[in-house]
VEXZA-576800 format. One record per residue: residue number from 1; y, x, z of N, C-alpha, C, O in turn. Coordinates in steps of 0.1 Angstrom, whole numbers. Layout:
+-----+-------+-------+-------+-------+-------+-------+-------+-------+-------+-------+-------+-------+
| num |   n.y |   n.x |   n.z |  ca.y |  ca.x |  ca.z |   c.y |   c.x |   c.z |   o.y |   o.x |   o.z |
+-----+-------+-------+-------+-------+-------+-------+-------+-------+-------+-------+-------+-------+
| NUM |     Y |     X |     Z |     Y |     X |     Z |     Y |     X |     Z |     Y |     X |     Z |
...
+-----+-------+-------+-------+-------+-------+-------+-------+-------+-------+-------+-------+-------+
END
This chain:
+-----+-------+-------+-------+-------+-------+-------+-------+-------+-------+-------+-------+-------+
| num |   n.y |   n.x |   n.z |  ca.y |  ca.x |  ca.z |   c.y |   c.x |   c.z |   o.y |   o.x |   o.z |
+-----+-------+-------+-------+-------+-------+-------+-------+-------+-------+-------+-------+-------+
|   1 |  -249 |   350 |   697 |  -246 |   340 |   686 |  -247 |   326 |   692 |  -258 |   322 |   697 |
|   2 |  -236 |   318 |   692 |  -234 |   306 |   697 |  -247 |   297 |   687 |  -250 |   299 |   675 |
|   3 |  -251 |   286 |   694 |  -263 |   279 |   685 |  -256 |   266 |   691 |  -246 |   265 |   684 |
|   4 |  -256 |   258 |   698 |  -248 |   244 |   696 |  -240 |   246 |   708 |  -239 |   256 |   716 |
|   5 |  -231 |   231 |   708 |  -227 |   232 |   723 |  -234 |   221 |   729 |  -238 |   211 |   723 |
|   6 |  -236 |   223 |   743 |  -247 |   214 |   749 |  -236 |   203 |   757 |  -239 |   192 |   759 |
|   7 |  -223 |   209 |   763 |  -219 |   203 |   769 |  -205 |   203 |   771 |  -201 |   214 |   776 |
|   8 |  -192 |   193 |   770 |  -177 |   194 |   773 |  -177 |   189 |   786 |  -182 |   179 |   789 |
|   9 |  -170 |   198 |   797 |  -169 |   193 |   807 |  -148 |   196 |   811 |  -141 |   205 |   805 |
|  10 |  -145 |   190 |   816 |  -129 |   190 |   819 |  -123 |   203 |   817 |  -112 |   203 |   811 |
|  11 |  -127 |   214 |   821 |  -120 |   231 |   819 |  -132 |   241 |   807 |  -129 |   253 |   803 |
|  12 |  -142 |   235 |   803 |  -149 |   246 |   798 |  -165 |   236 |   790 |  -168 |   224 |   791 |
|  13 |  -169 |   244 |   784 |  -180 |   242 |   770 |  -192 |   249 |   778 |  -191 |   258 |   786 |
|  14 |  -207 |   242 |   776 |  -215 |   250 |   777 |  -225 |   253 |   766 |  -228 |   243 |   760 |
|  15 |  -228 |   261 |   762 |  -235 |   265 |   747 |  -252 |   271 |   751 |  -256 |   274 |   762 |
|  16 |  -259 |   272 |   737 |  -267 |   277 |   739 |  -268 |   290 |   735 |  -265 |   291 |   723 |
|  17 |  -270 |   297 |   739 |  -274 |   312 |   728 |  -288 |   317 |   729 |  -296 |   318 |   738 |
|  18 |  -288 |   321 |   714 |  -301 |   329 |   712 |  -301 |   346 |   720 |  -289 |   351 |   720 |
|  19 |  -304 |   350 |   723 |  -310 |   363 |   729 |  -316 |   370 |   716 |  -318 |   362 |   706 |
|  20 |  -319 |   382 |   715 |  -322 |   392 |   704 |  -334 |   388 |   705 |  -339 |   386 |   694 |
|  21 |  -343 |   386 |   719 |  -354 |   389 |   719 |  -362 |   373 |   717 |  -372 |   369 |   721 |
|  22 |  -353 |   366 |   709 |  -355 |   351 |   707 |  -353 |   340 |   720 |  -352 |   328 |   719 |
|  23 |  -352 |   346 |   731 |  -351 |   338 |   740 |  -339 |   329 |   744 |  -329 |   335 |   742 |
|  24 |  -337 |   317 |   748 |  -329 |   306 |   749 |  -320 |   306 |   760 |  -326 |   300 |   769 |
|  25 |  -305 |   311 |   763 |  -300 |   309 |   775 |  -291 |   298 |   773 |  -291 |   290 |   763 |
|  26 |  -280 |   296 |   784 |  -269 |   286 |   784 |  -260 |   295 |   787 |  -262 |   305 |   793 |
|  27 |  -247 |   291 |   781 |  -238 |   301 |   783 |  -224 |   294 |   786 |  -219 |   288 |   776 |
|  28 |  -218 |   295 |   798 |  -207 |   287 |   806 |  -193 |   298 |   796 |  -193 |   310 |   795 |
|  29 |  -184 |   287 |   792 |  -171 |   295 |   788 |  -160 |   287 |   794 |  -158 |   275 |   792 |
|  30 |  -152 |   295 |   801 |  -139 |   285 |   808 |  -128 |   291 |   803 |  -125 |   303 |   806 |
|  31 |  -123 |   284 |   796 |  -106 |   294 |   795 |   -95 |   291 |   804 |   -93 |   281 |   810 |
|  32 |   -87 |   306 |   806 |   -84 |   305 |   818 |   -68 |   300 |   815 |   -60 |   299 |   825 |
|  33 |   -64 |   296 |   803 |   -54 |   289 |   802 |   -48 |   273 |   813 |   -37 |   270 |   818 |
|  34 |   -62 |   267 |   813 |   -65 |   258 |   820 |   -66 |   257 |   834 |   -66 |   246 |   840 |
|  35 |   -67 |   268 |   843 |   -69 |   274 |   852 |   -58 |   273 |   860 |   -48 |   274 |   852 |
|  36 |   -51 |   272 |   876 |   -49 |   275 |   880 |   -51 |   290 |   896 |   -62 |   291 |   901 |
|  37 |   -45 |   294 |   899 |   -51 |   305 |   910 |   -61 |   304 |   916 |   -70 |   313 |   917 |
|  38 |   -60 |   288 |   924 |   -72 |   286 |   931 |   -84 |   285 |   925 |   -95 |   288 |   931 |
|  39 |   -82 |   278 |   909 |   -95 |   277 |   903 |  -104 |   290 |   897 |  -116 |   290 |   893 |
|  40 |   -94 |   300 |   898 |  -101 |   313 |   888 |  -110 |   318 |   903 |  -120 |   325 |   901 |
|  41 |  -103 |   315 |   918 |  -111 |   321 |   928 |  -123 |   312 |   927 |  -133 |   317 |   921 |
|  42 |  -124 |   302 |   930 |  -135 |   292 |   926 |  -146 |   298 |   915 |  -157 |   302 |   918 |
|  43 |  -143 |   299 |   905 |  -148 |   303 |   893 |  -157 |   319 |   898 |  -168 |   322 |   894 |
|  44 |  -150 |   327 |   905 |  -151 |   338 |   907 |  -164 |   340 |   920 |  -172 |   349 |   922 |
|  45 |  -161 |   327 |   928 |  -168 |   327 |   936 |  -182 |   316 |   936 |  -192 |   315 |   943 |
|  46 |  -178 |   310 |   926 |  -196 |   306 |   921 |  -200 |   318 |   918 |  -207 |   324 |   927 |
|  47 |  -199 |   323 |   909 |  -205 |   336 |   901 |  -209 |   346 |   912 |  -218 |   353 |   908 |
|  48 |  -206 |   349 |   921 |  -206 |   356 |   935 |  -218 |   344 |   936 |  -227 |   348 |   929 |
|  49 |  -221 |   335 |   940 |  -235 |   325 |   949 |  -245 |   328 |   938 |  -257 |   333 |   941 |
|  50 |  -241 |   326 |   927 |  -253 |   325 |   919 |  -259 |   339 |   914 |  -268 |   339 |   906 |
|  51 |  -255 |   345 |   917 |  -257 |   359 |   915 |  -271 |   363 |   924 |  -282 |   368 |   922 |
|  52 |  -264 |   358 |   936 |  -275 |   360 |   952 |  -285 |   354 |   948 |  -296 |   358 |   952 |
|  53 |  -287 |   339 |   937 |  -301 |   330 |   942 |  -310 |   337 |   934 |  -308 |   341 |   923 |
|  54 |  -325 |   338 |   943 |  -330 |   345 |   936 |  -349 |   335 |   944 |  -356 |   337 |   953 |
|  55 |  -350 |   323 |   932 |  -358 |   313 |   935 |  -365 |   307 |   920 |  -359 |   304 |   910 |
|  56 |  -378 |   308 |   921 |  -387 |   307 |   908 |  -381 |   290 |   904 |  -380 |   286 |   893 |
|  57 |  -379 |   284 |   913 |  -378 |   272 |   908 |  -361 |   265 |   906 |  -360 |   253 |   905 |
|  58 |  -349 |   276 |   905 |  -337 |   274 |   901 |  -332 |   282 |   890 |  -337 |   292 |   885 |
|  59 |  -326 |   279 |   887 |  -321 |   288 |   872 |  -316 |   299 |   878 |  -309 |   300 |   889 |
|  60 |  -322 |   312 |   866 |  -316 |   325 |   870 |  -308 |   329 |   864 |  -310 |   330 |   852 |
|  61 |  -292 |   334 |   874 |  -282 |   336 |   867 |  -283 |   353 |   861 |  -289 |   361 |   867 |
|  62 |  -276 |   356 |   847 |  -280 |   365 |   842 |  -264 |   376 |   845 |  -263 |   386 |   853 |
|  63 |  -260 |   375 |   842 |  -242 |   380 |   841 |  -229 |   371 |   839 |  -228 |   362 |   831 |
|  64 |  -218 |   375 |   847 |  -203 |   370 |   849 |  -194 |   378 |   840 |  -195 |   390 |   842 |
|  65 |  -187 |   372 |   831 |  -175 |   382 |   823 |  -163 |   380 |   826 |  -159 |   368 |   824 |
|  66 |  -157 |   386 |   831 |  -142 |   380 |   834 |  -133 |   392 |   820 |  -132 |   404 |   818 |
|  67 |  -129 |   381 |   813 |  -124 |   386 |   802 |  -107 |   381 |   801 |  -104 |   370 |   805 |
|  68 |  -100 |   388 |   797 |   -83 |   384 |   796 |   -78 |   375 |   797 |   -67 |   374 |   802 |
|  69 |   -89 |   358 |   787 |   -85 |   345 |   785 |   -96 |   337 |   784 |   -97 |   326 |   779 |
|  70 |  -106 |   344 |   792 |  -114 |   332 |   798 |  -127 |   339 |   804 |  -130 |   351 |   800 |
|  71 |  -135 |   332 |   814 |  -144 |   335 |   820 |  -159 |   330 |   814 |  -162 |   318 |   812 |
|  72 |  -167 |   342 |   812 |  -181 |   333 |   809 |  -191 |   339 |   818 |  -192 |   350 |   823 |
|  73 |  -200 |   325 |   820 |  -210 |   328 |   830 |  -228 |   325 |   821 |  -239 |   326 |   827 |
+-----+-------+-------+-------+-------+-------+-------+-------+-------+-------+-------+-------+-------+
END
């Protein structure tokens, strides 16, 4: 369940969502209309780094969706 948006950035929205368990994430949506080739590798390959970090004091990334018309991280 989308709860505001926090952020417009040039290709994509970032939102908040609630979690079932009340808990607060951020949730990256890019549509891939806006996208060129290089950018969906880009896109593809953040999600690949942030996947790996694994540090109490950086945000922990949760899951990547690569969906038909847009990507959420």
């Amino acid at each position: 369940m989308y709860r505001q948006v926090v952020y417009t950035g040039a290709v994509g929205r970032v939102y908040t969502l609630e979690h079932r368990a009340g808990m607060i994430h951020a949730f990256k949506e890019i549509p891939k209309l806006k996208l060129n080739e290089k950018d969906c590798e880009r896109i593809i390959y953040e999600a690949d780094i942030l996947s790996q970090l694994d540090h109490p004091n950086v945000i922990k990334f949760i899951d990547f969706y690569d969906l038909e018309d847009r990507y959420c991280l």
